[in-house]
C-alpha positions in Angstrom: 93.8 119.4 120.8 94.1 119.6 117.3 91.1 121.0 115.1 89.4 117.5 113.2 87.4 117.5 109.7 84.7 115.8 108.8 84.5 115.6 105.2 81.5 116.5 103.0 79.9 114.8 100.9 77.7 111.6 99.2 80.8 109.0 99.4 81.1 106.3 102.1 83.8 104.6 101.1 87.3 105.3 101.4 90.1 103.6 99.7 93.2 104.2 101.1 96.4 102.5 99.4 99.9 103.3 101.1 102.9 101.4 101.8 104.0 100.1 105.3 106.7 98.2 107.1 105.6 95.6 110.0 101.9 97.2 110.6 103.7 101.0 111.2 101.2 103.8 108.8 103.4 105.9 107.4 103.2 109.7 109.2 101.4 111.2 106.3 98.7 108.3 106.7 98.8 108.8 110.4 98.1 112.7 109.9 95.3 112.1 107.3 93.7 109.2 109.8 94.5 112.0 112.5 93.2 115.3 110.7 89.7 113.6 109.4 86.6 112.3 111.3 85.5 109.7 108.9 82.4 108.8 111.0 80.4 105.8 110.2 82.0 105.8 106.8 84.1 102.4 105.2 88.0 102.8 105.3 89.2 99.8 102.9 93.1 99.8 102.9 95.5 98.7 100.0 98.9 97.8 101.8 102.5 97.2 100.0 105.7 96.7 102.0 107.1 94.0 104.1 106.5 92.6 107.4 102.3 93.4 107.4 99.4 91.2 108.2 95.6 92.5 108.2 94.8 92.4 111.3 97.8 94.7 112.3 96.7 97.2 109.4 93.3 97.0 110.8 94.2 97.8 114.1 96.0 100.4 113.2 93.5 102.1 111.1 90.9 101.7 114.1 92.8 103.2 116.2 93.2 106.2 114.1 89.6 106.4 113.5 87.4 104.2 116.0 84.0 104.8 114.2 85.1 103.8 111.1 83.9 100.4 109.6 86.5 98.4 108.3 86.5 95.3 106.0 87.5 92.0 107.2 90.8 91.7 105.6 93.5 93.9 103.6 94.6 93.6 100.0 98.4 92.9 100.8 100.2 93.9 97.5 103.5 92.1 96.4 105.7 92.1 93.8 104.7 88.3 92.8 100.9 89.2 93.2 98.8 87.6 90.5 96.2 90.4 88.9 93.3 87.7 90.0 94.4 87.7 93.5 93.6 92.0 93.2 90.5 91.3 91.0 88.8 88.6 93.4 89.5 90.7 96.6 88.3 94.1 94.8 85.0 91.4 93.8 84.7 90.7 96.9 83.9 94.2 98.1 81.0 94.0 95.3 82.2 97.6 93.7 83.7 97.5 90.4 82.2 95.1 87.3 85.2 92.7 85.7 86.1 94.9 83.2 86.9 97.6 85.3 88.5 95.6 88.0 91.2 94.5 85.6 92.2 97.7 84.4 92.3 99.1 87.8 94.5 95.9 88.6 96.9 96.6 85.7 97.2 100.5 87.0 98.6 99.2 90.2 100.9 96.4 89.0 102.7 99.4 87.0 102.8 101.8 89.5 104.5 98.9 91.9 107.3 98.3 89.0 110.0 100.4 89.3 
């Protein structure tokens, strides 16, 4: 059996963005779910690609790492995505003020262009 980490330190949230095709995590994201004991701490995924649904991303996750909490739904990026639609789910986690929110939103609406 493979040798696990459990990460150090004050956080207990993890965001973890990736793109995936029909539910599938990419290997890498596998290997990172795989390779770290995340406990009792929150795993929120970001998700762009085709053919995903949150529950399926959820499940996935879970399965990876069964003590993690997990939010109720995942932020599904598209190219047609509105920067409100990222701003009232990243609200509805209760992190980020406004302000921030929609710089962060603008960062990942570039990064998706090609």
């Amino acid at each position: 059996q493979a040798e696990t980490n459990t990460p150090d330190g004050p956080y207990e949230f993890i965001f973890l963005g990736f793109e995936a095709q029909n539910n599938a995590l990419p290997e890498a994201v596998q290997n990172f779910l795989e390779d770290n004991d995340f406990g009792a701490r929150t795993i929120i995924p970001f998700v762009s690609g085709t053919g995903n649904d949150s529950a399926g991303i959820l499940e996935a996750v879970s399965l990876l790492q069964p003590g993690a909490l997990l939010p109720d739904s995942v932020l599904l990026l598209s190219e047609d995505m509105e920067e409100q639609e990222i701003t009232d789910w990243a609200m509805e986690l209760g992190f980020l003020m406004r302000r921030r929110l929609r710089r962060a939103a603008r960062k990942i609406r570039w990064r998706q262009q090609p």
